[in-house]
C-alpha positions as CSV (number, residue, x, y, z in Angstrom):
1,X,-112.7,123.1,141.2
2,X,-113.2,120.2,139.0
3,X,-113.5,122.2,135.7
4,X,-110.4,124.3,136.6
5,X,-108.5,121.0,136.3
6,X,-110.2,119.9,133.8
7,X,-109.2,123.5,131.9
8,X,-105.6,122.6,132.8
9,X,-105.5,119.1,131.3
10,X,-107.1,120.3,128.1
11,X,-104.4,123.5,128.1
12,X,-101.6,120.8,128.6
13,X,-103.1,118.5,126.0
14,X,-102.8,121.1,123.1
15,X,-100.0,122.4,124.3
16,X,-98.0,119.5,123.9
17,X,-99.5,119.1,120.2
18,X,-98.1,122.3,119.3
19,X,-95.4,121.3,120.3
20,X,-94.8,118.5,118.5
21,X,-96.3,119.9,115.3
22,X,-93.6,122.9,115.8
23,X,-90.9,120.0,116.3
24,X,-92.0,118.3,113.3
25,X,-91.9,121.2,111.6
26,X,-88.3,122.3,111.9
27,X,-86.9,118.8,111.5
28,X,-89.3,118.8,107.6
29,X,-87.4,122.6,107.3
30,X,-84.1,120.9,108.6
31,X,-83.4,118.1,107.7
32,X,-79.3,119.0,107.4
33,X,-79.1,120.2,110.9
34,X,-77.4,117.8,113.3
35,X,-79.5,116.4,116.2
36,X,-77.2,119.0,118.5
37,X,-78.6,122.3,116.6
38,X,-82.2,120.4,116.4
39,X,-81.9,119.8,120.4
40,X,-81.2,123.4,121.0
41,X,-84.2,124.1,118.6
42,X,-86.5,121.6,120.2
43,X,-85.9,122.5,123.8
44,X,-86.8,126.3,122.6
45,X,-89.9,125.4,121.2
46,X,-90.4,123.5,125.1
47,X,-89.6,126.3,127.3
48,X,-91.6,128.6,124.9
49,X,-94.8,126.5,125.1
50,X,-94.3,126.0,129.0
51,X,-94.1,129.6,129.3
52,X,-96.9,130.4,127.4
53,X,-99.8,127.7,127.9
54,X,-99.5,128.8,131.2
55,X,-100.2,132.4,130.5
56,X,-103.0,131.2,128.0
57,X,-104.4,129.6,129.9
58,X,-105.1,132.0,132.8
59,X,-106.3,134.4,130.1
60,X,-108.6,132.2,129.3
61,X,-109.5,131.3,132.2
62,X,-110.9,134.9,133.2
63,X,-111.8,135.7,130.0
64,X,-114.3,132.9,130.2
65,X,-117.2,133.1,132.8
66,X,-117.3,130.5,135.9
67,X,-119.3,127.9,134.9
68,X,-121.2,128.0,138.4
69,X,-122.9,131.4,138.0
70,X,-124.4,130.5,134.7
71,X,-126.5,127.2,136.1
């Protein structure tokens, strides 16, 4: 059980970097827009990641063999 959290941590950890590397990202592509239209852009960059690190990770998850049956 302990590596399944330890899977999730790691998932949430890079999730939230891409994150903020895709809100960095707009703000260096638009600079002009005002911090109303860079909200609306920010918080759909969130909701995308939260959907999809998720979804990654239980991919993952099965894709990669349990670490119990290989020891």
């Amino acid at each position: 059980a302990e590596h399944v959290l330890t899977r999730g941590l790691l998932a949430l950890g890079v999730s939230l970097q891409i994150h903020l590397v895709a809100v960095f990202v707009v703000f260096l592509r638009h600079p002009y827009l005002d911090p109303y239209e860079l909200f609306l852009r920010v918080a759909g960059v969130a909701l995308y990641t939260a959907v999809v690190a998720p979804v990654a990770l239980v991919a993952l998850s099965r894709a990669l063999p349990p670490r119990e049956k290989r020891s």
